[in-house]
N, C-alpha and C positions, 0 to 999 in steps of 0.2 A: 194626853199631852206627853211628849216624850222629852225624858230626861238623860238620857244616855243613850250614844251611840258607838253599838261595839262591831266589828269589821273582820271580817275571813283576812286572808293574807294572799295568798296565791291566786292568780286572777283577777284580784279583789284593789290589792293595793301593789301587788306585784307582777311583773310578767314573769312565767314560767319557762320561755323558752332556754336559759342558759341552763336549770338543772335538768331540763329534759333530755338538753343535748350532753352533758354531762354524765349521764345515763345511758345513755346511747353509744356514746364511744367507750365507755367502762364494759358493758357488754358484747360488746363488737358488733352492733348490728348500724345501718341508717338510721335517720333520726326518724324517719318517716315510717320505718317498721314499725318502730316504737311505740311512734303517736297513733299509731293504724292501730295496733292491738289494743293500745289504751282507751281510744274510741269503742271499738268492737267492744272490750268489754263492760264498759259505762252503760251503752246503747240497752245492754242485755241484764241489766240489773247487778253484775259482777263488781268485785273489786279491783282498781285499776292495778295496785301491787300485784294481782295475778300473772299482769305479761311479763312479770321479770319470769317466773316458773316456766311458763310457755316456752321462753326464751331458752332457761337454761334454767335444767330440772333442780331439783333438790336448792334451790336461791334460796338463801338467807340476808333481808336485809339490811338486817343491823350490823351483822356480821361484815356485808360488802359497806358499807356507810364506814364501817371503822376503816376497813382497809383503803376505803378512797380517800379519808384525812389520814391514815400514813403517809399514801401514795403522793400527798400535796395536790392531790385534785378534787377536796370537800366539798361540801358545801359556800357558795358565796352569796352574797345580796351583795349587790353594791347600789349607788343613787341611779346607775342607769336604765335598773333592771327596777324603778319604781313607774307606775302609769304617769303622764303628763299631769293630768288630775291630782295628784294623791296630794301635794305638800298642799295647795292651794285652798281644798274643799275643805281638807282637816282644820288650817286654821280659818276658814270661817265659820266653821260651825264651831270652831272653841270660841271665835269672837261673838258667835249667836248664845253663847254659855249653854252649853252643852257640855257631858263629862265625855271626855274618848277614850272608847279603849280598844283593843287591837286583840282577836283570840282566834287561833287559827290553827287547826293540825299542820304542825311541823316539829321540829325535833327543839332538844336544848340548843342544839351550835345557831338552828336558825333566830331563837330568842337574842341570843349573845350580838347574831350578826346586825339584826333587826335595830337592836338598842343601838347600835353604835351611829346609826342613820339618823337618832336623834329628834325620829318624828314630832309635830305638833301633838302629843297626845299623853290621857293620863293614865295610864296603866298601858301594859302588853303584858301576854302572854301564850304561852303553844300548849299543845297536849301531852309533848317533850314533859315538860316542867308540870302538868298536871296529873298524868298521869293516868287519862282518858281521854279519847279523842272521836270526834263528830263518827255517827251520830247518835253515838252513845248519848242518853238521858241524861248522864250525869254529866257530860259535857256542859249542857246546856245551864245546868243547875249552878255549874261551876259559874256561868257568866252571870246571872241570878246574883249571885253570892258577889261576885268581882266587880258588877257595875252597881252605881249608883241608880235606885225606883224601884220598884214594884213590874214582874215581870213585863206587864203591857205599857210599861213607860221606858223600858226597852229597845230601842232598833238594831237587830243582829242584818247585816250587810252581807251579801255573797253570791258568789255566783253557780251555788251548785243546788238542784231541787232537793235531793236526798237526803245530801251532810247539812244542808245551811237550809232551803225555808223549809222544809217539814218539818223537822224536829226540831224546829227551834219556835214556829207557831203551836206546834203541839206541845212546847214548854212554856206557852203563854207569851212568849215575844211577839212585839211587832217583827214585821220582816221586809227587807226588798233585795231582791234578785238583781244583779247586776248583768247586764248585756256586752260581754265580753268574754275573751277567753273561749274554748272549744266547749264547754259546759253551759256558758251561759247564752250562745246561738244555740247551742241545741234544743233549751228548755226555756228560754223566754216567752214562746208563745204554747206553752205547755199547758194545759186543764187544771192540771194537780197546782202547777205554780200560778196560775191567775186564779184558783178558789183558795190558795193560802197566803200567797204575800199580797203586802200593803201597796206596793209601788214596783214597778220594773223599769229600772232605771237605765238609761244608756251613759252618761256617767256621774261618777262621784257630787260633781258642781252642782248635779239636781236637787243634791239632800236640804241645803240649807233654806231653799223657797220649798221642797214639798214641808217641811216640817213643818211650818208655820202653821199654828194653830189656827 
């Protein structure tokens, strides 16, 4: 039976396109460069932060993070950049009582933006503020610790095979893949993700009838 359901961010509840393109004008390339290298290197087992180096050697991302909140081009979330899905599904699954909670590699600023949205939901948190991020182990452990049950009463949400259902069914969570987003067409009909996750969802509104016991 599952007692909590906790959710990726990007992809998951948010669409990516405005900080990708954000990324893209900040290092002068297309947005389609971008997303092309970002692909290529997902495809191949790599880290997607690799095509900022590609791009332009010696990249520091924290470092360019800071200077694009100088620059007044940060980080944003705003309500437009949330899926259609998102405010609806959250509060029926809070009206099915269920705990929610939201834990997703992003930084402090996106926690800070995140809350202001004022989602249906009882806790959020990023890897920013934890200080580990997917698909570190202790990621996982951290949602362990942050949600309410016993890891298999658990549902971690996401649409990435590698950061979200592996390591997180190998942290004993339930799990389901969501079918969106450039990660989650890739790997929906994926081996590794239909022997680990519970459900592949195409979206969010499915949660609250698969749940049912």
């Amino acid at each position: 039976m599952i007692r909590s359901v906790v959710l990726d961010v990007g992809e998951t509840l948010i669409k990516d396109d405005r900080e990708w393109g954000a990324w893209a004008d900040w290092v002068g390339v297309p947005l389609n460069t971008l997303s092309g290298l970002v692909g290529a290197l997902t495809a191949t087992g790599r880290n997607n932060a690799e095509a900022f180096e590609l791009i332009r050697p010696g990249f520091d991302l924290a470092v360019e993070r800071q200077l694009r909140e100088e620059a007044g081009v940060g980080e944003r979330i705003e309500e437009s950049d949330l899926y259609p899905d998102v405010r609806s599904a959250l509060t029926a699954l809070k009206n099915a009582g269920y705990w929610i909670g939201v834990a997703g590699n992003q930084t402090d600023r996106a926690a800070e933006l995140l809350r202001r949205l004022a989602l249906p939901v009882d806790a959020l948190a990023t890897s920013g503020e934890w200080g580990v991020a997917k698909p570190d182990t202790r990621f996982f452990q951290r949602v362990t610790e942050f949600a309410p049950g016993e890891p298999h009463e658990i549902l971690y949400v996401g649409d990435h095979r590698d950061n979200d259902v592996v390591p997180a069914s190998m942290a004993g969570l339930r799990t389901a893949l969501i079918r969106r987003g450039p990660y989650g067409y890739l790997w929906a009909n994926d081996p590794i993700v239909r022997k680990n996750a519970d459900w592949v969802i195409e979206s969010l509104a499915e949660l609250p009838d698969r749940l049912v016991p």
